[in-house]
C-alpha beads as a LAMMPS data file, in Angstrom:
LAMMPS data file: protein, C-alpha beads

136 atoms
135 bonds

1 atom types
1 bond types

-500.0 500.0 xlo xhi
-500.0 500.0 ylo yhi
-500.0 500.0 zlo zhi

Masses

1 110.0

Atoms # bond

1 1 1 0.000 0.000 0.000
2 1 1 1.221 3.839 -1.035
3 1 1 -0.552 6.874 0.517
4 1 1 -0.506 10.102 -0.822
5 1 1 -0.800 12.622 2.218
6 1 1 -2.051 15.998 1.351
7 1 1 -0.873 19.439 2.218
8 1 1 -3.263 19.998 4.902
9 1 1 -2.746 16.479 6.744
10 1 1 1.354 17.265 7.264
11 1 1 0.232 20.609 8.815
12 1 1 -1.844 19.218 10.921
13 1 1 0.725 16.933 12.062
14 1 1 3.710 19.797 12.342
15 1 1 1.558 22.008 14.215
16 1 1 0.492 20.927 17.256
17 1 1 -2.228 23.438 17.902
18 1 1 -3.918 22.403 15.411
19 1 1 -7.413 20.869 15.706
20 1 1 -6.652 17.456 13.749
21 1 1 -2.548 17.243 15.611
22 1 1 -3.981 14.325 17.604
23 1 1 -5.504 12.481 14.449
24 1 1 -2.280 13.319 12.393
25 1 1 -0.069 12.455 15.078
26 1 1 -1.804 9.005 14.975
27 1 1 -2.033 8.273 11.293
28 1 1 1.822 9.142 10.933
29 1 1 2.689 6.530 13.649
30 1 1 0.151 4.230 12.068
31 1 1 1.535 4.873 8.690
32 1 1 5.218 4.359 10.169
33 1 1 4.810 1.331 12.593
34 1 1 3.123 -0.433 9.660
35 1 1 5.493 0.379 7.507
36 1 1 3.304 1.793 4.674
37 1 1 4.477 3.500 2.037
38 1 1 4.264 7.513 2.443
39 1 1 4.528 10.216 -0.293
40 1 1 3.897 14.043 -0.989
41 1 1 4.891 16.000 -3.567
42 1 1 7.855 18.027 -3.854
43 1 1 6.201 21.241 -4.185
44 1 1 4.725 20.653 -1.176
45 1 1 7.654 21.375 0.723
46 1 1 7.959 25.121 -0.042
47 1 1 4.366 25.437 0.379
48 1 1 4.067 23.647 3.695
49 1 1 7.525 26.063 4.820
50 1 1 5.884 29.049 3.880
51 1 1 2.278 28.666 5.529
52 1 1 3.913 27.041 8.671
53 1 1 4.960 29.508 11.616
54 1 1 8.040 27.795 13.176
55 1 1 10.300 27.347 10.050
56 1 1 13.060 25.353 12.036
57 1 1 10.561 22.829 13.058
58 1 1 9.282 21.936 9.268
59 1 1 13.076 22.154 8.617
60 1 1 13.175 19.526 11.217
61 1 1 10.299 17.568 9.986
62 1 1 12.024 17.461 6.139
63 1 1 15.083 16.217 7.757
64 1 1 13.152 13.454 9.118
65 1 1 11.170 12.488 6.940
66 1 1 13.478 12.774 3.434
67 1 1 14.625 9.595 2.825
68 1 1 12.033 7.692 4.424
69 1 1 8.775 9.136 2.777
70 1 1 8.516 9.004 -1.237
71 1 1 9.019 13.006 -2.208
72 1 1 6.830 12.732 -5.943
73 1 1 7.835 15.033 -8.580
74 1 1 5.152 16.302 -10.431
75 1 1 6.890 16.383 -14.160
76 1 1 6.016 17.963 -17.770
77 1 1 2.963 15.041 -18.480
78 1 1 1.164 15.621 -14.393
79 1 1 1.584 19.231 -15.107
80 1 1 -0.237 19.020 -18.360
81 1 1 -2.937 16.849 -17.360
82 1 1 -4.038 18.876 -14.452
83 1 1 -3.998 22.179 -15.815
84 1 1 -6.449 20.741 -18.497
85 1 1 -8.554 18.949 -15.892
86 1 1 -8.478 22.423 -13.521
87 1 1 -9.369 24.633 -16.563
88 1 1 -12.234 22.358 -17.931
89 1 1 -13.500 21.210 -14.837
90 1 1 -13.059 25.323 -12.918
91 1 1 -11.249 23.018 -9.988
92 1 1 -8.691 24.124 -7.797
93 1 1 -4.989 23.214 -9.997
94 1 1 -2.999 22.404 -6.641
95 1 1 -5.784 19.639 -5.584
96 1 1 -5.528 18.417 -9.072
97 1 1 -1.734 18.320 -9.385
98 1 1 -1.612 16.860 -6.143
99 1 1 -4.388 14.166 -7.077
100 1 1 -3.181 13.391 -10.703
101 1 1 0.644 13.017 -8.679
102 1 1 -0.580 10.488 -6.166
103 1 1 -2.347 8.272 -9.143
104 1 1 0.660 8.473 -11.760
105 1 1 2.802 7.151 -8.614
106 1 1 -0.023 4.346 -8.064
107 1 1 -0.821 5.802 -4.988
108 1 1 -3.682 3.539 -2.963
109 1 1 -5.355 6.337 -1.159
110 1 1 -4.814 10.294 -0.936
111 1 1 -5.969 11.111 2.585
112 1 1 -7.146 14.992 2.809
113 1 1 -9.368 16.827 5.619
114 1 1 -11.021 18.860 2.814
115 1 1 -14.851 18.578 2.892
116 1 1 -14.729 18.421 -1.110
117 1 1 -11.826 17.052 -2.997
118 1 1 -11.281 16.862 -6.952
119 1 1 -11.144 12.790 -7.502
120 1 1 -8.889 11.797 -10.121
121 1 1 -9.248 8.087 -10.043
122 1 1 -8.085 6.814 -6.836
123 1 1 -9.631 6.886 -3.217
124 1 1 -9.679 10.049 -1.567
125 1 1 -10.488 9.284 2.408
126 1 1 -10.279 11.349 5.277
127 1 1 -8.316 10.397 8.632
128 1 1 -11.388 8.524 9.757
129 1 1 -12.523 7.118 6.753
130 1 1 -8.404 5.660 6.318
131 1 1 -9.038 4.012 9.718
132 1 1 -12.001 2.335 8.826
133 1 1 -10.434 0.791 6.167
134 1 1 -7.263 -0.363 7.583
135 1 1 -9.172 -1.858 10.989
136 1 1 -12.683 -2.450 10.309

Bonds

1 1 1 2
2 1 2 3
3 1 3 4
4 1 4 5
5 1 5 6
6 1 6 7
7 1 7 8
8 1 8 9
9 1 9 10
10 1 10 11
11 1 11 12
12 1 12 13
13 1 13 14
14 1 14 15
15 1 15 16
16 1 16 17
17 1 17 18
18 1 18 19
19 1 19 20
20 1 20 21
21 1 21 22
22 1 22 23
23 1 23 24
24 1 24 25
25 1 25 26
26 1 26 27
27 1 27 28
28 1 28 29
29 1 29 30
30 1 30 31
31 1 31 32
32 1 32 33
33 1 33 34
34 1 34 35
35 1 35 36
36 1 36 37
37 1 37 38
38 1 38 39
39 1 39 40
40 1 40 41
41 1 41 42
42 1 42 43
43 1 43 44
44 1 44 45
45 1 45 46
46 1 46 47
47 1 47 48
48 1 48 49
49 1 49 50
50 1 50 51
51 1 51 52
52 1 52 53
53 1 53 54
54 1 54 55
55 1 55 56
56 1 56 57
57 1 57 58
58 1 58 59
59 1 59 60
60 1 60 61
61 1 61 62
62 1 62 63
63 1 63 64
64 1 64 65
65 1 65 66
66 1 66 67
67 1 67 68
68 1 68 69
69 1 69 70
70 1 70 71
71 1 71 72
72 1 72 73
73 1 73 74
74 1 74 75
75 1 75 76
76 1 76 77
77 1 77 78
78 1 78 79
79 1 79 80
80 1 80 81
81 1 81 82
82 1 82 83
83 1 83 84
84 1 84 85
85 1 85 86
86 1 86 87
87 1 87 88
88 1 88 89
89 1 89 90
90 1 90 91
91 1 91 92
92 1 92 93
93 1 93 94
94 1 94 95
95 1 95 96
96 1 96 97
97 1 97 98
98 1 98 99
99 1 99 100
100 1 100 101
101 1 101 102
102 1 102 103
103 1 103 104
104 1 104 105
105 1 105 106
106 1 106 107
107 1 107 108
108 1 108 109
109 1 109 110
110 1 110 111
111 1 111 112
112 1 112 113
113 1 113 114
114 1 114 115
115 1 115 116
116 1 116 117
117 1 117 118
118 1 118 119
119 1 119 120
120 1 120 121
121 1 121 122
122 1 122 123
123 1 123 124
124 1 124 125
125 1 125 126
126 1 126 127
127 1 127 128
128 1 128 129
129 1 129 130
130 1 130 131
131 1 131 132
132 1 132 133
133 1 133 134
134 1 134 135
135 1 135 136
């Protein structure tokens, strides 16, 4: 198995103050202990350093986390997909290139908090909804 993690889930997991820490903090360990697969994209490192408040602690997380996570680049044929989906479809063209990434690297599930997620082809779950699955 090979989950995609979005944006909003490694936030939630650098930040402690955040609302969903405690449900990140568990999926990580989950994730880890089970040795499962983990991957994000590449631009989601300067994204997640420039949103995120204490820069030396996503420094820290990187460090961490760089060769034991899968860090996707998007290339010239993800890049050109989405932007065709995002125009067509009016969708958001980070979700997509995000989504489109995770399926071209035959990602199993993309878990997201978002309410509403473009679906490109392969499950898109929530923390709770992952859980379900992996311990019914």
């Amino acid at each position: 198995m090979r989950v995609f993690l979005d944006t909003n889930i490694i936030i939630d997991f650098i930040e402690q103050t955040r609302s969903n820490y405690n449900k990140a903090a568990k999926l990580v360990k989950y994730l880890s202990d089970n040795k499962i697969e983990t991957a994000m994209s590449e631009d989601m490192l300067t994204t997640i350093f420039y949103i995120s408040k204490d820069k030396k602690k996503v420094l820290e997380f990187f460090k961490a986390i760089i060769n034991k996570w899968l860090v996707l680049p998007y290339g010239a044929n993800v890049i050109r997909k989405s932007i065709e989906i995002a125009y067509d479809n009016e969708l958001d063209l980070e979700d997509v290139l995000q989504c489109v990434c995770a399926k071209e690297n035959r990602c199993s599930y993309f878990i997201t908090s978002d309410k509403k997620f473009f679906t490109c082809g392969i499950d898109i779950v929530t923390y709770d909804e992952f859980f379900d699955i992996v311990s019914p």
